[in-house]
C-alpha positions in Angstrom: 19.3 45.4 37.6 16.8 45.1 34.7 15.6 48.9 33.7 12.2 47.7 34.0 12.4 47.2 37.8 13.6 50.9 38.6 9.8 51.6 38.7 7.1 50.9 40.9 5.2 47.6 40.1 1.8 45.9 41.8 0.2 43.0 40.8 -2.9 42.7 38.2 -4.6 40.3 36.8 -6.6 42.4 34.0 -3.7 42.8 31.9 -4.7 46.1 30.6 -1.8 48.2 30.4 0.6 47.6 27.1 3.6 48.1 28.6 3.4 45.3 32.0 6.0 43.0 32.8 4.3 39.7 32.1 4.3 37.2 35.4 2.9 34.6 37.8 2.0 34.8 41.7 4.5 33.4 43.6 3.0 34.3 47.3 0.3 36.6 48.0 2.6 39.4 47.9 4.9 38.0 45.3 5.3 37.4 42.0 8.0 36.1 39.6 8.7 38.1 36.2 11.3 36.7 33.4 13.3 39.9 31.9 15.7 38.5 28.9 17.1 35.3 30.4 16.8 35.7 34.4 13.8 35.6 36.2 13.3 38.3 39.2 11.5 37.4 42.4 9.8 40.7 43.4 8.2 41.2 47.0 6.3 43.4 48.3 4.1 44.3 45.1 0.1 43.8 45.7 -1.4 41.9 48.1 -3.1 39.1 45.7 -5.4 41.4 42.8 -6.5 43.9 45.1 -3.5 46.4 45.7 -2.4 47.9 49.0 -5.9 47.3 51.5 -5.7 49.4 54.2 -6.7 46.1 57.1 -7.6 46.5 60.6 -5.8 44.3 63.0 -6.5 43.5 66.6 -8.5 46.7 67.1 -10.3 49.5 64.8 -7.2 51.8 65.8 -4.3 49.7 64.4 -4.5 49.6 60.8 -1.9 48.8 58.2 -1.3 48.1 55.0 -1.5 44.9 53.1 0.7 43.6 49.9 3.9 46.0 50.8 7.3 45.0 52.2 8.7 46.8 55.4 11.8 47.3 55.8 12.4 45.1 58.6 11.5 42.0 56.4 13.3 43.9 53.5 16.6 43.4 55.0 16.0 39.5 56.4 15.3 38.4 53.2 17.9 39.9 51.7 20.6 39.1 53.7 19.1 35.5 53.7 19.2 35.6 50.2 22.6 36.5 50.1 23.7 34.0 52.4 21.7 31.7 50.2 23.8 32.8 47.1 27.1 32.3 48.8 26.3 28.8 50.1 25.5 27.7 46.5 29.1 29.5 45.2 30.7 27.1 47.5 29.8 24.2 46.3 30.4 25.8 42.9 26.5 26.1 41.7 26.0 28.5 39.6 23.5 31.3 40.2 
């Protein structure tokens, strides 16, 4: 892994700090970032522009954040991902 992806990252579209990864939206809690010659899918890093909105769903009492990746969907999409990979290495695609 890229050095510049050991550090927590979120969305922003007013490109005001000098040292941001440079990107596009690739979901509403997604984005895609080129480092050198690869380009890195990251999840879980803003919901759109706004950050992590605190939302209340179905009732005043159950609130949760918005623009973050849980654990649960962590580990599908990885492994899914992973499966993904292998499929392609069958058929000799590179990835």
């Amino acid at each position: 892994m890229p050095n510049e992806l050991f550090q927590p990252l979120i969305k922003d579209s007013k490109n005001e700090n000098e040292k941001q990864l440079n990107g596009i939206k690739s979901g509403q809690r997604s984005a895609l970032v080129r480092i050198g010659n690869k380009y890195y899918r990251l999840k879980g890093c803003g919901n759109k522009e706004e950050g992590f909105p605190i939302l209340s769903l179905f009732t005043e009492d159950y609130k949760m954040p918005r623009g973050c990746q849980f654990s649960t969907t962590c580990n599908r999409e990885h492994y899914f991902t992973t499966f993904g990979n292998n499929c392609l290495k069958q058929i000799n695609y590179e990835v």
